[in-house]
C-alpha positions in Angstrom: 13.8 24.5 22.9 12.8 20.8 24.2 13.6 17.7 22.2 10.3 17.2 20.4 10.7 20.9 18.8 14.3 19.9 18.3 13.2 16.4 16.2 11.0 18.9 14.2 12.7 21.4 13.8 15.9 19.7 12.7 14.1 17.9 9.6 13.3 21.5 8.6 17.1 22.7 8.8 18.2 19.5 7.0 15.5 20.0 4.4 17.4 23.5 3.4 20.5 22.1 3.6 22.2 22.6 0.6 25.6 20.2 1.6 26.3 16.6 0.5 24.0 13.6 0.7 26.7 12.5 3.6 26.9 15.7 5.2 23.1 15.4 6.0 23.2 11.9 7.2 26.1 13.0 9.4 24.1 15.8 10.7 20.9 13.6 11.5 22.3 11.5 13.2 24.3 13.9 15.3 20.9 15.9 15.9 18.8 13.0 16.9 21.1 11.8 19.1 21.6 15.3 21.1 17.6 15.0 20.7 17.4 11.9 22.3 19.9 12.5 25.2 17.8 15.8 26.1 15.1 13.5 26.0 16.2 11.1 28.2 17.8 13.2 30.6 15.2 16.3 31.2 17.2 19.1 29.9 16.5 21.2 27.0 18.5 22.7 24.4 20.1 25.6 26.4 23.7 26.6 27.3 23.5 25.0 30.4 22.1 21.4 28.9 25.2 21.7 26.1 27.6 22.0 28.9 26.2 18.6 30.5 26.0 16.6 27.1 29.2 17.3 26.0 30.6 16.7 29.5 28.7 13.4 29.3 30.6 12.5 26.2 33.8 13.5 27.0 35.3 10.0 25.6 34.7 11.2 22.1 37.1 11.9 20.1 38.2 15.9 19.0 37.2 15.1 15.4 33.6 13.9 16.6 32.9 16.5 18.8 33.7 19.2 16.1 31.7 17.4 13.8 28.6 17.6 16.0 29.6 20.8 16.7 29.0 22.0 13.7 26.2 20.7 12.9 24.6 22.0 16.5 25.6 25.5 15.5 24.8 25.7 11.8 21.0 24.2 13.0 21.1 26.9 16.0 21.9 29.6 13.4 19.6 28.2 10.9 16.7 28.5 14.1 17.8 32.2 15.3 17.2 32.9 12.0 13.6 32.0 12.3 12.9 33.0 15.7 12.6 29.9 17.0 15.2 30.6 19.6 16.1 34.0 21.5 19.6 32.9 21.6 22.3 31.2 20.3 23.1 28.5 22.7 26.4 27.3 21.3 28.2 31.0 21.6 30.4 29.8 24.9 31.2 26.4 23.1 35.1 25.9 22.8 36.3 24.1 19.9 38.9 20.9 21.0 42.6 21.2 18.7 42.8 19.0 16.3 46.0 17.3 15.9 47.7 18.2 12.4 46.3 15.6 9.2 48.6 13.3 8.5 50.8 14.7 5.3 50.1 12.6 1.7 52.9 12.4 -0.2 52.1 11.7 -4.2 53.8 9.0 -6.2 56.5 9.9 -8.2 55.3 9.3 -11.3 52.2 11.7 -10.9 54.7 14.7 -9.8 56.9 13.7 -12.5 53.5 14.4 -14.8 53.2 18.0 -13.7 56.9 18.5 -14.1 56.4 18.0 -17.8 54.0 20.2 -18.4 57.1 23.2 -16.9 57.7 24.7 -20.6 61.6 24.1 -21.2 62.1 27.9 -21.3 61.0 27.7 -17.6 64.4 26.1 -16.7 63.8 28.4 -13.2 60.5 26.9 -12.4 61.9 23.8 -13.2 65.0 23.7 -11.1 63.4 25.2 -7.9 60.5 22.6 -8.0 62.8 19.7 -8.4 65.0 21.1 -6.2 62.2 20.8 -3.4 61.1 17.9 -4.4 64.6 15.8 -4.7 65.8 17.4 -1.4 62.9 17.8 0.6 64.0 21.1 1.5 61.1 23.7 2.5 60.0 26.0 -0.3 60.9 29.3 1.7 64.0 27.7 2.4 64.3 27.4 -1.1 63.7 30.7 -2.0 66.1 32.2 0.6 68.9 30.6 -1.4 72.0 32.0 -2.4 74.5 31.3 -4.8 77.0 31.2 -2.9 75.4 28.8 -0.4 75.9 26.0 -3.3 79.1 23.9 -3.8 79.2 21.8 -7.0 82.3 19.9 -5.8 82.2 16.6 -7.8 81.0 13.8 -5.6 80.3 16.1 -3.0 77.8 18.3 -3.9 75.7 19.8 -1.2 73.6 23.1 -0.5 73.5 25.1 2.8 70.2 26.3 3.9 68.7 28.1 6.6 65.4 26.7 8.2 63.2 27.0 11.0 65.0 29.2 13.9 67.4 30.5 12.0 69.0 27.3 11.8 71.3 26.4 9.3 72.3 22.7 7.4 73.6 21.2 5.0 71.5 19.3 2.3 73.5 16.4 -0.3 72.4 16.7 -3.2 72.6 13.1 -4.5 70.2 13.5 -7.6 71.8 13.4 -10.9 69.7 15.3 -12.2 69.2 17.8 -10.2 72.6 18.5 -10.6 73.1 18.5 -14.0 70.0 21.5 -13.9 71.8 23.2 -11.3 75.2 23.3 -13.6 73.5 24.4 -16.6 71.1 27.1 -14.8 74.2 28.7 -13.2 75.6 29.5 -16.4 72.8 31.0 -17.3 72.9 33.4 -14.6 74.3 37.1 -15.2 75.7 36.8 -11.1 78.0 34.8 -9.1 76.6 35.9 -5.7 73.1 36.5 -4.7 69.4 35.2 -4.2 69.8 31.4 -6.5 65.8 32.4 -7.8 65.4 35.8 -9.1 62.1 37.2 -10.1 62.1 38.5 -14.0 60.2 41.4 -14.0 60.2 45.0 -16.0 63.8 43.5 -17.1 64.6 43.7 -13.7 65.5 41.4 -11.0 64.2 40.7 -7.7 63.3 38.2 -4.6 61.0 35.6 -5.9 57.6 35.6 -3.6 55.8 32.5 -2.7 53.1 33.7 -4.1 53.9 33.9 -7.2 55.9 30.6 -7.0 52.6 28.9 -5.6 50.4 30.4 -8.5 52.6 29.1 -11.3 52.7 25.1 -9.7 49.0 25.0 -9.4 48.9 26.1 -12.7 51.2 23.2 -13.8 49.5 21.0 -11.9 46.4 21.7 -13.1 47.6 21.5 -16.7 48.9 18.0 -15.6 45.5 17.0 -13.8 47.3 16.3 -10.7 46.3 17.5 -7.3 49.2 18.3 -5.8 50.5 21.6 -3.3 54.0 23.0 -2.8 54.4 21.4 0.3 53.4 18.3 -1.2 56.7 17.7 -3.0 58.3 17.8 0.5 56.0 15.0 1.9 56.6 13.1 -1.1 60.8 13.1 -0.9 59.9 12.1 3.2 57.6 9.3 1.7 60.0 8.5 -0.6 62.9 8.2 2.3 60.9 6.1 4.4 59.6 3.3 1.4 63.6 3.2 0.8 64.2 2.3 4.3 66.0 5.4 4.8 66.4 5.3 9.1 64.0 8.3 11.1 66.9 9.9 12.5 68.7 10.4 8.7 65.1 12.3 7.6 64.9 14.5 10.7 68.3 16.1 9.7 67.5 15.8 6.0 64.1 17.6 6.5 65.7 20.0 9.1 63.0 19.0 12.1 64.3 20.1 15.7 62.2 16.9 16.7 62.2 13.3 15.7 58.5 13.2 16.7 57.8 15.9 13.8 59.5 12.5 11.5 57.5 10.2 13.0 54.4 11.8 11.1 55.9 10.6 7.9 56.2 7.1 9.0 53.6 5.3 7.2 55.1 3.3 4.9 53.6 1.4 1.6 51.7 -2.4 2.0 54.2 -2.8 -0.5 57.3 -1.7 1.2 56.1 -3.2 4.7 56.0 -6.9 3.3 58.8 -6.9 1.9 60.8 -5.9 4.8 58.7 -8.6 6.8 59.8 -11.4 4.0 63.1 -10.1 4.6 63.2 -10.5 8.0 61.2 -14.0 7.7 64.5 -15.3 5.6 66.8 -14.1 7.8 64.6 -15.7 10.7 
């Protein structure tokens, strides 16, 4: 296809489009752009005149690329589909890796909202989400819990928990709260040894799955109109730690990362919290 076909053409694709008002700006510009290039340089929409473009662009960033990328091989589709090419010329195309989006942690107050909506005979829902959430423990660590692997010592109360690589550590549990529900659910509890978060079902228990666990907080959330995933309440404890001015090396142990470069990712702290470290260092100054 040359680039005159391609301007056409890719008015037509846009045309049937049924995406956002942004997505088709994005996707026009991307289009005339490859349009123009081909244009300029002689080649033609091919394999071979892909491999050049992109290799002339090789500054841009993996998040650009894919975005063009995309929109290159939905409008290729769109034209196999009409015969207007005899092949797809983005089939050899490798996708550039993405590094992993930065984690959003929620404010406090909007995960104590969906918290309220747990119904108080939920007191197991209740205690593993908080327990996640005031810890920042994972959620399968959570759930691979034992009793045993708990010691209420007064003033020294702590949970032992085995993460990533069959490591194990120990997690304080510094929340007053959270400990008062952990005291009051154990005593509920027909066992003294065991998974701590027992699936009720047929009268009979068994190992909680995430599934289920994950089904039951959306619906919470969604009662509470709060956008909010499981793995969410762990970003927002490391948010948490890091607007308190909790040091990078503490959080790696507390969140059980092998790496302090895994930490780093929750390092973005408030404009609020930043300034006022920065006033504090100006008086000290």
């Amino acid at each position: 296809m040359n680039p005159n076909v391609l301007q056409t053409q890719a008015e037509r694709f846009l045309a049937d489009l049924k995406r956002s008002p942004h997505t088709v700006r994005a996707y026009r510009a991307d289009l005339r752009h490859l349009a123009g290039w081909l244009e300029e340089t002689g080649h033609f929409l091919t394999a071979e005149g892909l491999d050049a473009y992109f290799a002339t662009h090789a500054q841009w960033a993996a998040s650009t690329r894919n975005r063009k990328q995309t929109a290159l091989e939905r409008f290729c589709r769109w034209a196999l589909q009409r015969e207007l090419l005899d092949r797809d010329p983005t089939l050899h195309l490798e996708r550039p890796s993405l590094p992993p989006p930065h984690p959003r942690g929620l404010r406090r107050e909007e995960i104590e909202r969906i918290f309220a909506e747990i119904p108080a005979e939920q007191a197991r829902d209740a205690l593993l989400f908080r327990l996640v959430f005031e810890t920042g423990i994972r959620i399968g660590e959570a759930l691979g819990a034992h009793v045993e692997d708990l010691d209420l010592t007064r003033g020294d109360e702590h949970l032992t928990v085995l993460g990533k690589g069959g490591r194990k550590r120990t997690v304080l549990l510094d929340d007053p709260r959270l400990v008062n529900l952990l005291r009051r659910y154990l005593r509920t509890l027909g066992y003294t040894r065991g998974p701590l978060f027992q699936a009720r079902k047929n009268g009979r228990g068994g190992p909680l799955r995430y599934q289920s666990v994950q089904e039951r907080w959306q619906g919470y959330a969604e009662r509470a109109g709060v956008t909010c995933t499981l793995h969410q309440l762990r970003y927002s404890h490391a948010t948490e730690l890091v607007n308190g001015g909790v040091s990078l090396a503490t959080i790696r142990k507390r969140l059980g990362h092998q790496h302090i470069q895994t930490s780093l990712r929750y390092a973005e702290v408030s404009d609020q919290t930043a300034d006022a470290e920065v006033r504090w260092w100006r008086r000290r100054k």
